[in-house]
C-alpha positions, 0 to 999 in steps of 0.5 A: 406611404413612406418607403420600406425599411427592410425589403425582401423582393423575389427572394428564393432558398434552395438547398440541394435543391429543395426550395426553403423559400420560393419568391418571397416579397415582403415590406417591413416598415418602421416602427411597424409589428410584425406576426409572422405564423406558419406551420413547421417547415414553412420557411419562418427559421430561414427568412430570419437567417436571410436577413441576418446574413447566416444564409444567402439567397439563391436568388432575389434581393433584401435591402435595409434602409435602401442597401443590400444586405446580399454578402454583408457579414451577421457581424456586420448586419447586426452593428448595422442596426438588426438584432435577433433573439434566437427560440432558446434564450441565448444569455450568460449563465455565469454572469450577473443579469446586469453584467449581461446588459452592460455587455449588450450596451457596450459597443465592443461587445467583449466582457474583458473591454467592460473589466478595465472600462466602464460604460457611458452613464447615459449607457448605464441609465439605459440599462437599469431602466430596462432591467426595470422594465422586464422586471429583473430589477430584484435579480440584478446581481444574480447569476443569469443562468439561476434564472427561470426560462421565463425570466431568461426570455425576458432577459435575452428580450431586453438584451438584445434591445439594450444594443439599441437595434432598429429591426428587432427579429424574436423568433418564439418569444413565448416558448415555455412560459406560463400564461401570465408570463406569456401576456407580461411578454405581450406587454413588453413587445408591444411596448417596442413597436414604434421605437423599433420594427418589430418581427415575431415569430411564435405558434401560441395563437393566444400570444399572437392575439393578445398583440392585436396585430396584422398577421403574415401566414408563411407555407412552403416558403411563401406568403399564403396570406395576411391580415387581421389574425380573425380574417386569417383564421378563417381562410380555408387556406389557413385551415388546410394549411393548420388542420390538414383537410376536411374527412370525406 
């Protein structure tokens, strides 16, 4: 098997002595999708934070193409190639949906360097053809923050791939949106995995099912299990870990 792309070995989060993670060793390798599920307060916030560089390991190491990340900036793991899309979908409200993807794809990622400069048409041709994928076409010219939270989802999503990262991390790419909406998300995600190493972390069993792939199980900080979302479900683990013990 080829080597990993990005490695989590014996990493551990403590604050004040409360453990978000406990020895946690996980391999992301590329073009793979990723499900990662877990209770509140599994530790699912701070294995992102971890990779992003918001939060240091108290110990353990995390490398990406074979360097570590320990001490690297969010600024500077982000131009590395790992881009994050947050639970609520962080976009410009006051800008156009177009406006927001030609920031994504400038690489000074400032809106006043886009007022006196224009991006490269190879850059242009991209971002219309992504706008074109999510289905934001129609709404080019509008202002984002006029747009449904779906829509803003889907906006953020193709944000973030119009910076051209290697590592995607959604972090409850579904939240609040219709049934519909929900499978088009599944469609679009599905679409990114091999172009890109994709992590999603979500709650909607449906969503995660409709990806139809191998799942992570994360409780108190670790890796309870993983597999195909059928075989977790089933493990007694998992139920404890969802349902809380049986009634005697």
């Amino acid at each position: 098997m080829s080597e990993p792309l990005l490695e989590l070995n014996d990493v551990s989060v403590s604050f004040d002595g409360f453990y978000a993670l406990t020895d946690l060793s996980l391999k992301l390798y590329k073009g793979e999708l990723k499900s990662i599920i877990g209770p509140n307060g599994a530790g699912k916030t701070t294995f992102l934070d971890v990779i992003t560089g918001k939060v240091r390991p108290t110990k353990g190491t995390v490398t990406f193409k074979g360097k570590s990340l320990l001490g690297v900036s969010e600024q500077q793991i982000s131009r590395n190639g790992i881009g994050r899309k947050f639970q609520t979908p962080r976009v410009f409200e006051n800008l156009t949906v177009l406006r927001n993807l030609e920031l994504s794809a400038s690489p000074e990622k400032n809106a006043f360097s886009l007022l006196g400069s224009s991006l490269p048409q190879a850059s242009k041709d991209e971002v219309h053809r992504i706008m074109n994928y999510v289905g934001l076409t129609p709404f080019a010219t509008v202002q984002a923050g006029s747009l449904s939270h779906g829509q803003k989802q889907w906006l953020a999503i193709a944000s973030l791939v119009a910076q051209a990262p290697e590592v995607l991390l959604l972090d409850e790419p579904v939240a609040g949106l219709t049934d519909e909406e929900t499978l088009r998300t599944a469609e679009l995600i599905k679409s990114l995995a091999g172009d890109h190493t994709v992590v999603v972390i979500e709650h909607d069993m449906e969503f995660i099912r409709d990806l139809g792939f191998d799942v992570t199980v994360l409780h108190q900080g670790q890796v309870l299990t993983q597999g195909p979302l059928e075989t977790v479900k089933s493990d007694p683990r998992v139920i404890e870990v969802y349902l809380g013990p049986p009634e005697q």
